[in-house]
N, CA, C and O of each residue as an XYZ file, in Angstrom:
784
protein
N      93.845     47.345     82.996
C      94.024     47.014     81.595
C      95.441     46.484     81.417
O      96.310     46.937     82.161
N      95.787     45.483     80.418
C      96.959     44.699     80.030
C      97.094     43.950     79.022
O      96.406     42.954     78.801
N      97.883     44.319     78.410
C      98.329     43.953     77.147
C      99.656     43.737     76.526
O     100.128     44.758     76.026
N     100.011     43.210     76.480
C     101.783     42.845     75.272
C     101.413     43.793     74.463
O     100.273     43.995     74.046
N     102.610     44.528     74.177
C     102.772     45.378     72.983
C     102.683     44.906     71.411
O     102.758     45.635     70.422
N     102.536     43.744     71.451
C     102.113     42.855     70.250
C     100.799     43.276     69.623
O     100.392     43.257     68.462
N     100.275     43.659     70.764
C      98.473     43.549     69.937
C      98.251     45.002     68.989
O      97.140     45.435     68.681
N      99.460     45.588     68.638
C      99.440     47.296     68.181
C     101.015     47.309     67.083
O     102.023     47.993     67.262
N     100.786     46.464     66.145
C     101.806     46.780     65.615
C     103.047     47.287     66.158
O     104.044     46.796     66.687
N     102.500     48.823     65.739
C     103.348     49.478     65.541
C     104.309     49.870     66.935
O     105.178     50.742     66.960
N     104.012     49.222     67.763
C     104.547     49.293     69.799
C     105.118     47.564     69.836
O     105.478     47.230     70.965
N     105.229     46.542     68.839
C     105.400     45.322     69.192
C     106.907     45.662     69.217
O     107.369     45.118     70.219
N     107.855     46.315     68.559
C     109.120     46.100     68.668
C     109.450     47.193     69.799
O     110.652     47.227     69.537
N     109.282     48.378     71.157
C     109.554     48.907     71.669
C     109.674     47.767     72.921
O     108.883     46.905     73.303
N     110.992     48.148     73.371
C     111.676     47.230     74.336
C     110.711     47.799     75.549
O     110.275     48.948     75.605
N     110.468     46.726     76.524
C     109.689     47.015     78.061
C     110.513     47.544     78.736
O     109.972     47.820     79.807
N     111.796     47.932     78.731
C     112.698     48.877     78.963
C     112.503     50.073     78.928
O     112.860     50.864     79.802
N     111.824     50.383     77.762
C     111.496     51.942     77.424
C     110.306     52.280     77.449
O     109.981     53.322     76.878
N     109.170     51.340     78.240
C     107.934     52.356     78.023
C     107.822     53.222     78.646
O     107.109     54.031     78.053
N     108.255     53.728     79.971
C     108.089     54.929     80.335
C     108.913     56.056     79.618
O     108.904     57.109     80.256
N     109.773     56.096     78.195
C     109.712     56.843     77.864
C     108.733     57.031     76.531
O     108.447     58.071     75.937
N     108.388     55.890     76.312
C     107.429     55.997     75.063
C     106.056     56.491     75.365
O     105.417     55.816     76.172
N     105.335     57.835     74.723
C     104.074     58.544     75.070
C     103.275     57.909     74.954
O     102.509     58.275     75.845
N     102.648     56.817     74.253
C     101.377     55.879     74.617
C     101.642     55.101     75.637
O     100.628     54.955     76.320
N     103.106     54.191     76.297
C     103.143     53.519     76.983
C     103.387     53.684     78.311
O     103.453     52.790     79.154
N     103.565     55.272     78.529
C     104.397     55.508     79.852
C     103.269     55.169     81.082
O     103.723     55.116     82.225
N     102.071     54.978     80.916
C     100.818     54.431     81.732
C     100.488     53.565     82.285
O      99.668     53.292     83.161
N     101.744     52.746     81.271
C     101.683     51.349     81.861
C     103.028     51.104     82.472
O     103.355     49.982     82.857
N     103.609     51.885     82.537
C     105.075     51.735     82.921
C     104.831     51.335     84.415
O     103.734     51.711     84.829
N     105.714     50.563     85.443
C     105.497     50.237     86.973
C     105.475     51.388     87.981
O     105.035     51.315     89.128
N     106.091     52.613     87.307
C     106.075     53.577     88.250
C     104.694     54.699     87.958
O     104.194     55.574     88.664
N     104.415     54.252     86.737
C     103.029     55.408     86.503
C     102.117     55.647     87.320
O     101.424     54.752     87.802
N     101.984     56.869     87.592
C     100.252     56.997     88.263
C      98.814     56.747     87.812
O      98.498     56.828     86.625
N      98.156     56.516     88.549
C      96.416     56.192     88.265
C      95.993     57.556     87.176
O      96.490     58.649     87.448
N      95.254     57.460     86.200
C      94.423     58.810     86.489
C      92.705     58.070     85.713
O      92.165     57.123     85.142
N      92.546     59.492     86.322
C      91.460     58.946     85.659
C      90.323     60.207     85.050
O      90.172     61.423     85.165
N      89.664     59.040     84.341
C      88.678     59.649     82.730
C      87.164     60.769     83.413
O      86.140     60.596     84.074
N      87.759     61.701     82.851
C      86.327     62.776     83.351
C      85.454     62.284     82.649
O      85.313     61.765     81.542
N      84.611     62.691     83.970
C      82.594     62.003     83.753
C      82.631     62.392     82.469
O      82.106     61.485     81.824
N      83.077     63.526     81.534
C      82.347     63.993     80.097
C      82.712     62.754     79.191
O      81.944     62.526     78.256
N      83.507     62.153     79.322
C      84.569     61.265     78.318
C      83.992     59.812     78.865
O      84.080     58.805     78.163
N      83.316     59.795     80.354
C      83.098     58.314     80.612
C      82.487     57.445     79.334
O      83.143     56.471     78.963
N      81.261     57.768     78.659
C      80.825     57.051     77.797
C      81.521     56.758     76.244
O      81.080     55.893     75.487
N      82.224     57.291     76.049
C      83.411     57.327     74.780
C      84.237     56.346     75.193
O      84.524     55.502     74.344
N      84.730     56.223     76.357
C      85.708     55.353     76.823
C      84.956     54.441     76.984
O      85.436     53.651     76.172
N      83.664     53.653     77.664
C      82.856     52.861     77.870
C      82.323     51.502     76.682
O      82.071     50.303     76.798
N      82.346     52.883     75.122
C      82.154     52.541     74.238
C      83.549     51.804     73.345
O      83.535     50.822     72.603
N      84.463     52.505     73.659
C      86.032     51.691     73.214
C      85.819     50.505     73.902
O      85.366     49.456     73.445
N      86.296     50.826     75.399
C      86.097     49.180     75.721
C      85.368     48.229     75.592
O      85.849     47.112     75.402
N      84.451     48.371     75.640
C      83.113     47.628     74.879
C      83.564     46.638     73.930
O      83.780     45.426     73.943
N      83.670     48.221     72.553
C      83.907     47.347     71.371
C      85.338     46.070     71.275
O      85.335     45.018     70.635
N      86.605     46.721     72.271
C      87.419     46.263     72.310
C      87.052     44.239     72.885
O      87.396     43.134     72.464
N      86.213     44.759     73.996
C      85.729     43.256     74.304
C      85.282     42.600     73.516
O      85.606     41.442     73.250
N      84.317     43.371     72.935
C      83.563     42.101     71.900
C      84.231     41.574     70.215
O      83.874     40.742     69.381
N      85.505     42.703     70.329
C      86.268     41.713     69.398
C      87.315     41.157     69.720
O      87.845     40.554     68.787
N      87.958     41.103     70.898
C      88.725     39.980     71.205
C      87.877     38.616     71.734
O      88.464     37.553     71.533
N      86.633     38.546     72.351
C      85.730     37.772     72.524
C      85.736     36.859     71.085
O      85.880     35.649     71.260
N      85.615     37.254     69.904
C      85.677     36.793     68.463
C      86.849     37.133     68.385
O      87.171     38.264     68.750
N      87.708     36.308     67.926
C      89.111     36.377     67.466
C      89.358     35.782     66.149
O      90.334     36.106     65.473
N      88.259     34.690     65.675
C      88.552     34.592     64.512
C      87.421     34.927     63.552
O      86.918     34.240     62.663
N      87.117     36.324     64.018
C      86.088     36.938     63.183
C      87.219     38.226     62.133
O      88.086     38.945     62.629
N      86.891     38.176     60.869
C      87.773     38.770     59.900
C      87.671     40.277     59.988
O      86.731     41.067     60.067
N      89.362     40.409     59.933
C      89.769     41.621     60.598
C      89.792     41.842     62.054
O      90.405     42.781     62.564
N      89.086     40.925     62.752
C      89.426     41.183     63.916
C      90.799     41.610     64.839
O      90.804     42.462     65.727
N      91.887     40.843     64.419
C      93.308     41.231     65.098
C      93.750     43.243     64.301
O      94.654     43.940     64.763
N      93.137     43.532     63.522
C      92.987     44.721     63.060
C      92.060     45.601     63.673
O      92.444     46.668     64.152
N      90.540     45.147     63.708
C      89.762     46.152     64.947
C      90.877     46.128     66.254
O      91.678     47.049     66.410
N      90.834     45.368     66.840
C      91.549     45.036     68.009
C      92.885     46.072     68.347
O      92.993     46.877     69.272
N      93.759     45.782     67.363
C      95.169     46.925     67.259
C      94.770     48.442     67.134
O      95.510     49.351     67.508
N      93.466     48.636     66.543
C      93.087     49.992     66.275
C      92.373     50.550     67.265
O      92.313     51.754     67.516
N      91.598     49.295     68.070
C      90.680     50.216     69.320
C      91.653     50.376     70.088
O      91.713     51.542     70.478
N      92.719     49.504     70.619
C      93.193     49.832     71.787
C      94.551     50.484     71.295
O      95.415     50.367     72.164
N      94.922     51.036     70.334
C      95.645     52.646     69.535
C      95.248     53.268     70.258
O      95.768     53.596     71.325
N      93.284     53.849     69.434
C      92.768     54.486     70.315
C      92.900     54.789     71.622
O      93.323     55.916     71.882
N      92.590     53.913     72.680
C      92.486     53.728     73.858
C      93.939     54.408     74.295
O      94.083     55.559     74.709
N      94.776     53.610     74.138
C      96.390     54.317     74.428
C      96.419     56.183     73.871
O      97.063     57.000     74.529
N      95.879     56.463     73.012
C      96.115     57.756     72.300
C      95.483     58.416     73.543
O      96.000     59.209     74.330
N      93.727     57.682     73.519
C      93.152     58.991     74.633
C      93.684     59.001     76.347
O      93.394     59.858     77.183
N      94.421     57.942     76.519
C      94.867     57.587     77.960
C      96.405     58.530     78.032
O      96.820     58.890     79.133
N      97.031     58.809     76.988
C      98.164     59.477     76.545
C      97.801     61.062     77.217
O      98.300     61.744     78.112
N      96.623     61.232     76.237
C      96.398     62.420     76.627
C      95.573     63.220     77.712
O      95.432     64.437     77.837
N      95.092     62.221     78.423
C      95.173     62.163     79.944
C      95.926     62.348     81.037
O      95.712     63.017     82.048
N      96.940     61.597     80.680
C      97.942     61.707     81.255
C      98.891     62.732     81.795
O      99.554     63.195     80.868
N      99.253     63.344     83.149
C      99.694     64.659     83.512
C     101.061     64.704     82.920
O     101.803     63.730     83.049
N     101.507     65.956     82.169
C     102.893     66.321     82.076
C     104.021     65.870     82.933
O     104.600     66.546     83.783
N     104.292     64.447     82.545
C     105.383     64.177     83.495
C     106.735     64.345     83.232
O     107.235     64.124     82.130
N     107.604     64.893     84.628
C     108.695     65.700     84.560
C     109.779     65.108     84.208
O     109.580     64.033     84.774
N     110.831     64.987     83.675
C     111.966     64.229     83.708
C     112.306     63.966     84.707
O     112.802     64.858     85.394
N     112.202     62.766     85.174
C     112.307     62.251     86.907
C     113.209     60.921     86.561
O     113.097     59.984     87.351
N     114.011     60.783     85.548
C     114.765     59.208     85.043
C     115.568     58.888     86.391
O     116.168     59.855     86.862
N     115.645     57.967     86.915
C     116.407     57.512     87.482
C     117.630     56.886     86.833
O     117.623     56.045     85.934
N     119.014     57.603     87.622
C     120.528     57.462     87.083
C     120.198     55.939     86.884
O     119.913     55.450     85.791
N     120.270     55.245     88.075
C     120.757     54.029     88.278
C     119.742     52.835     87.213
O     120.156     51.920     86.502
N     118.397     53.271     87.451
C     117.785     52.697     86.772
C     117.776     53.020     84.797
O     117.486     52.247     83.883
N     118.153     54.238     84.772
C     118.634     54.236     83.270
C     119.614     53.012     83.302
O     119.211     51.865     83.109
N     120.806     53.295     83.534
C     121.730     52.275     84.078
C     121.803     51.269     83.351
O     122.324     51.027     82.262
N     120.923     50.430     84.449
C     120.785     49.079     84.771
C     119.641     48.428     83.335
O     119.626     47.197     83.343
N     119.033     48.858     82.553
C     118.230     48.947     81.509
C     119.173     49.161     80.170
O     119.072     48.355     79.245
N     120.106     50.289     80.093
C     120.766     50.152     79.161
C     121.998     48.982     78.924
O     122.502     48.740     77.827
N     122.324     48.385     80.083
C     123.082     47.097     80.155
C     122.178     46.419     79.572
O     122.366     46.328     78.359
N     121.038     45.777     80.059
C     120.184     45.031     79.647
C     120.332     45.028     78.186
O     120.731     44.114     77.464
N     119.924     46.256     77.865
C     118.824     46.042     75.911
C     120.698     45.954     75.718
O     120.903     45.261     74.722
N     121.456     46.218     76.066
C     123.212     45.712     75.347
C     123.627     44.619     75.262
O     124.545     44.312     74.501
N     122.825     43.552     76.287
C     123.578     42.368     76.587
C     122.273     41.382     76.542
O     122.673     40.253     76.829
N     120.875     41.378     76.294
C     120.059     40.608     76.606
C     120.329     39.766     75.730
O     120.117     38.607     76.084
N     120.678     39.890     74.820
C     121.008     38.524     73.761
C     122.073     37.616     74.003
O     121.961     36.450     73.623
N     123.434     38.145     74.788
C     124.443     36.881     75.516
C     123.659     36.045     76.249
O     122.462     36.156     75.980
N     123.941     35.223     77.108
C     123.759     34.450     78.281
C     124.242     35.154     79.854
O     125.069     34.775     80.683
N     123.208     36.473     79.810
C     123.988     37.040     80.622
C     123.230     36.734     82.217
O     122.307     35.922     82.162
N     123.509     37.249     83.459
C     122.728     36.600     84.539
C     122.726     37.766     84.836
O     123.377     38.635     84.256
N     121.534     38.027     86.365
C     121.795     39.610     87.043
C     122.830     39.598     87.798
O     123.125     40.613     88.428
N     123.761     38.180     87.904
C     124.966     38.727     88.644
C     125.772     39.535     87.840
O     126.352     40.501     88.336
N     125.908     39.168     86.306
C     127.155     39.862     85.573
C     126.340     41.595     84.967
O     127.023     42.575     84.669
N     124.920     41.560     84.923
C     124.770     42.914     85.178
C     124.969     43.650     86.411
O     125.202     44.847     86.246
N     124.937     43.248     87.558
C     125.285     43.308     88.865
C     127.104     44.076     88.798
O     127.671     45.120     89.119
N     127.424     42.753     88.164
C     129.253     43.684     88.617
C     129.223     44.072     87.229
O     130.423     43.938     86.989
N     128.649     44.505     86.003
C     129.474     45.376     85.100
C     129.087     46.354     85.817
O     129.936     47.234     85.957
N     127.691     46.583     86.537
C     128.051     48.207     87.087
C     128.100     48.269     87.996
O     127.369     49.092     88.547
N     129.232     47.223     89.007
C     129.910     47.883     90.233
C     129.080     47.270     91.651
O     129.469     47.367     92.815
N     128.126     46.776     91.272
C     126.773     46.345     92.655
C     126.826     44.587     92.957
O     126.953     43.729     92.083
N     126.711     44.384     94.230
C     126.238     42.939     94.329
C     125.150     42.674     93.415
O     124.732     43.653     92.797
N     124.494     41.335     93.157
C     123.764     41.121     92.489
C     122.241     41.425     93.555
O     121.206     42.072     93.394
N     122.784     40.595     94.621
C     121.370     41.042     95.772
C     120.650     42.461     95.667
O     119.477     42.656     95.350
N     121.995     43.776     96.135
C     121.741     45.021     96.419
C     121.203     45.477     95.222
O     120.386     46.387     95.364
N     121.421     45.112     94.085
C     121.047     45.634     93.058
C     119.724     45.403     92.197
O     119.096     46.097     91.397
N     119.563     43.934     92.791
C     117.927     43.437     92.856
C     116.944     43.954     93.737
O     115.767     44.095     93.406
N     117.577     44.348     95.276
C     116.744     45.254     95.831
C     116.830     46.513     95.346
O     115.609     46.658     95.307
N     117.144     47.306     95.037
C     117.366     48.704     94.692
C     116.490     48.467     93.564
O     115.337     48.780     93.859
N     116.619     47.978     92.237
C     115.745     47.687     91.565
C     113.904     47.380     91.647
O     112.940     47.913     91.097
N     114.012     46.629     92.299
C     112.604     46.306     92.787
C     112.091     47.487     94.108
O     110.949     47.808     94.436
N     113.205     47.866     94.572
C     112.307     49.163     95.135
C     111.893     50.670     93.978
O     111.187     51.671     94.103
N     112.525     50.271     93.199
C     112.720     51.633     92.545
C     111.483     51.403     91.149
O     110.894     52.314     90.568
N     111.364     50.042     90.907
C     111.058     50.003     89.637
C     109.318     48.814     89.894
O     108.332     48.855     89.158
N     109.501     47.908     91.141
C     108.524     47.323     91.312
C     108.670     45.764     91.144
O     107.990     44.865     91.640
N     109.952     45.694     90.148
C     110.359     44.055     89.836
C     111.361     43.945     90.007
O     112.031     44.970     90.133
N     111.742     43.165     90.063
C     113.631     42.140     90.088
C     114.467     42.768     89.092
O     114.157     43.413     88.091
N     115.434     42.492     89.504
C     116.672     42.417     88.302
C     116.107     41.409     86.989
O     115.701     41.776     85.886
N     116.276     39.640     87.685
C     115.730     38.665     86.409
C     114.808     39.154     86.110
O     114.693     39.301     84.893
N     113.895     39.566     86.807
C     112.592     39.661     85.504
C     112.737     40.324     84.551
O     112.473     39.777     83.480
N     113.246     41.869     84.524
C     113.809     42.743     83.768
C     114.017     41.914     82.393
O     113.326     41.874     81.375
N     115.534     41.105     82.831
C     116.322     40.807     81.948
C     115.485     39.615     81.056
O     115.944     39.356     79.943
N     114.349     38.932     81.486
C     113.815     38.234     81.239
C     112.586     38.846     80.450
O     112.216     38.383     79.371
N     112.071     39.767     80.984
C     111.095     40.335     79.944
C     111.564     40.906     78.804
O     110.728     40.801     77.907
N     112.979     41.707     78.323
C     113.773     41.686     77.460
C     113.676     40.864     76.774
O     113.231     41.111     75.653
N     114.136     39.183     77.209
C     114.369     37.915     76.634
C     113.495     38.348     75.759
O     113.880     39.065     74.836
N     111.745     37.878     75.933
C     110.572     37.599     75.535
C     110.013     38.287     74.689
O     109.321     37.783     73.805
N     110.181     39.360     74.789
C     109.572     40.384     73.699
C     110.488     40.646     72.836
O     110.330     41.776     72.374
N     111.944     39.754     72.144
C     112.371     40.072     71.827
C     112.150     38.141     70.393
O     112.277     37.971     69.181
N     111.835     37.340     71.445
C     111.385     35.927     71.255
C     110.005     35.972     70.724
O     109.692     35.160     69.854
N     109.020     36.968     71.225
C     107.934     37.130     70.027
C     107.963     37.816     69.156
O     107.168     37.483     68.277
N     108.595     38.773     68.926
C     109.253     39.765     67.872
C     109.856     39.094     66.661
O     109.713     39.423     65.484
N     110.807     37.735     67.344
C     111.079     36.811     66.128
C     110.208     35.566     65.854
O     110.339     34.898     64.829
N     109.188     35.253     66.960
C     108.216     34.568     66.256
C     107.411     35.013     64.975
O     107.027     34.324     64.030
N     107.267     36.345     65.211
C     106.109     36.915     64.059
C     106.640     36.794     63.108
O     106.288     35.938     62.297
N     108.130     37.989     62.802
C     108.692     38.403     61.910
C     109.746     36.685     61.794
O     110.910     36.759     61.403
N     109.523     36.182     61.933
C     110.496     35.110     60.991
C     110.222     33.383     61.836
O     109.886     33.034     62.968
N     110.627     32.579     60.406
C     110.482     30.984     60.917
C     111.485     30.245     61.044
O     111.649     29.176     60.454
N     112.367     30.845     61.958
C     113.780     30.663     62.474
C     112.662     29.173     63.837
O     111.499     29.317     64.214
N     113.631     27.953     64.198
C     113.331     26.981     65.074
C     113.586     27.641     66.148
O     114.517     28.446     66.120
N     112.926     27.483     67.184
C     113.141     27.650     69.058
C     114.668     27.629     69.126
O     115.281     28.604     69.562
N     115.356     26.399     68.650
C     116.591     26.284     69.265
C     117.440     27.693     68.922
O     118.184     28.060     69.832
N     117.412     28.537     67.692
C     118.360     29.384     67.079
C     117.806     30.323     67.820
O     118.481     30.658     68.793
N     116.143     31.197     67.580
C     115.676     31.833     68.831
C     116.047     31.999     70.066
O     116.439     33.114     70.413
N     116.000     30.917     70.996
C     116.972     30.809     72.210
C     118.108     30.849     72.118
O     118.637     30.666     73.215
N     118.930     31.035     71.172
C     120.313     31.224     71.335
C     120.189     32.515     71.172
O     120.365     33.147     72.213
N     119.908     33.241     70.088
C     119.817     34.698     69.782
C     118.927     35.680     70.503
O     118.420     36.605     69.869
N     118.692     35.517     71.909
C     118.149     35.957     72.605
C     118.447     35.877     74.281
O     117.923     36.338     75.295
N     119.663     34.969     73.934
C     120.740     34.694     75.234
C     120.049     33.461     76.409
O     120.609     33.134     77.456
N     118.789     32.947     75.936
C     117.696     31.750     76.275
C     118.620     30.463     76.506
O     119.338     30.209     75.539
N     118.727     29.691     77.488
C     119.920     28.234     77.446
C     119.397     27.247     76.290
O     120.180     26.456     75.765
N     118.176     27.314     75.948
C     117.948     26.442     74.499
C     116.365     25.964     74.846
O     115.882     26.070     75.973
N     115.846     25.572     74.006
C     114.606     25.275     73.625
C     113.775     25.487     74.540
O     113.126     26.461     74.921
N     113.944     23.900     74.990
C     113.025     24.011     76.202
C     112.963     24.493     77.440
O     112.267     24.099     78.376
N     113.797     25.445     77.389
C     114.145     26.702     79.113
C     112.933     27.966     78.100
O     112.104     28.429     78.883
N     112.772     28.450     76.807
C     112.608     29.012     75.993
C     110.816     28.638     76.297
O     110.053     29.490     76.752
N     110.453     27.452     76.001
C     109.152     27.481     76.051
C     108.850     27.062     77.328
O     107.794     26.437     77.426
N     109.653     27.280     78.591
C     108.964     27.144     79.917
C     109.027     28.507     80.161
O     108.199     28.836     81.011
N     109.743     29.487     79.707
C     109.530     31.107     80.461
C     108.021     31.437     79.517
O     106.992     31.999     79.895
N     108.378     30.828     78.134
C     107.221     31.868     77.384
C     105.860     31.113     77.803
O     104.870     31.845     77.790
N     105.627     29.638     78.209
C     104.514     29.347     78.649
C     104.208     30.153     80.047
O     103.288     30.955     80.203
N     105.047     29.818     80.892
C     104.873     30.687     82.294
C     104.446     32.220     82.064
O     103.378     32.643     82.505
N     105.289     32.975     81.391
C     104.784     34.312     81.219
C     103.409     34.491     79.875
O     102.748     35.461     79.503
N     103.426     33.667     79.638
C     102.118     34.029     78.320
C     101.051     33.077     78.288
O     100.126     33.322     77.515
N     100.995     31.837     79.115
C      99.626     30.623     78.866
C     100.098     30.125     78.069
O     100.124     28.977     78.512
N     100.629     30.081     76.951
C     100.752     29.559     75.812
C     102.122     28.972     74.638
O     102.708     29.817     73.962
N     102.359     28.026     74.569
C     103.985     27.725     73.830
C     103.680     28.592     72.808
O     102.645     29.079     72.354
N     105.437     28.687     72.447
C     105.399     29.969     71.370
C     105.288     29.631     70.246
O     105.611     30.399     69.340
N     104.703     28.140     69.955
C     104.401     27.694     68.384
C     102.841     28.095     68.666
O     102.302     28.775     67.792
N     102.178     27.783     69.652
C     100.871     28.027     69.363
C     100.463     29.643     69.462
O      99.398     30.190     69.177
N     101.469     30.092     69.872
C     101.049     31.781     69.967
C     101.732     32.307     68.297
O     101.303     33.318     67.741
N     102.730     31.504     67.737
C     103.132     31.930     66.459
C     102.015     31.387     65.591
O     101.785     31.902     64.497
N     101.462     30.575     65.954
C     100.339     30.095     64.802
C      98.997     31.105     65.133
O      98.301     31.495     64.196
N      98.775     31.390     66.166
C      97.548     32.842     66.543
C      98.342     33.691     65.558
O      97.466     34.320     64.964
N      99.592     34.070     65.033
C      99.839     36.087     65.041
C      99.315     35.538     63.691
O      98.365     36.175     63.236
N      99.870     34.171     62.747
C      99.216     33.675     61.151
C      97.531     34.019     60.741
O      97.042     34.525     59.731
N      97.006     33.578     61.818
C      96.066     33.452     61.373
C      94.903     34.969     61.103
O      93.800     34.816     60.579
């Protein structure tokens, strides 16, 4: 299962930084474990997803972006509570390297200059990262970018160019080659989906 935190309100502004500490999202976090749904619950869950398919299948059926945010609530609520008591296991370095991020994702910053504000080559610190966490340094800092670039698509009709600046993006069109690459879609035509 996968989803942008977009499709749930109320999770569109929590940075991808923090879902493993956020209780619906920590499941999806890169380090989470599998679990899985006892036979009693299989058909309840069977029936969410279901419905969940057949209204994103219709997308411009009314209310749909509302069923949609509410089944997969649901879905996150009962996967929440599935989920085993997990221990405070934060990693120093990776707290770290995340709280630089959500501090600086809006400069023009690179993973070299998160690299030496805290002391690391940029390499060692991309490996250490990606062993620890599953992805890169850039991507990190880049998925930051983005969810921070649809956050101001929804909530406001600010142009690409000011967007990419206020999000530390080199300008427009660097702006709609990450968000096409990471999403299918330019971010006018994904701002004209959240309208409708």
């Amino acid at each position: 299962m996968a989803f942008t935190p977009d499709a749930v309100p109320a999770l569109a502004s929590v940075s991808p930084l923090m879902w493993t500490r956020h209780p619906l999202l920590a499941l999806f976090a890169p380090d989470a474990e599998s679990v899985l749904v006892p036979e009693r619950d299989r058909d309840r869950w069977s029936r969410h997803l279901a419905d969940l398919a057949a209204e994103l299948a219709a997308p411009e059926r009314l209310g749909a972006r509302e069923a949609v945010a509410s089944l997969l609530t649901r879905v996150l609520i009962d996967g929440a509570r599935l989920a085993p008591p997990r221990p405070d296991a934060r990693d120093a370095l990776v707290e770290r390297v995340f709280d630089r991020i959500e501090e600086t994702f809006r400069e023009p910053i690179s993973a070299a200059d998160v690299a030496a504000a805290l002391g690391y080559t940029p390499g060692h610190l991309t490996t250490l990262l990606r062993r620890r966490t599953g992805r890169p340094l850039l991507e990190w800092i880049t998925e930051r970018r983005l969810t921070e670039v649809r956050r101001m698509l929804r909530e406001t009709d600010l142009p690409l160019g000011v967007i990419a600046a206020r999000t530390g993006l080199r300008d427009a069109s660097y702006l709609v080659r990450r968000f096409r690459a990471r999403y299918g879609s330019t971010p006018q035509r994904w701002r004209e989906a959240q309208t409708r």
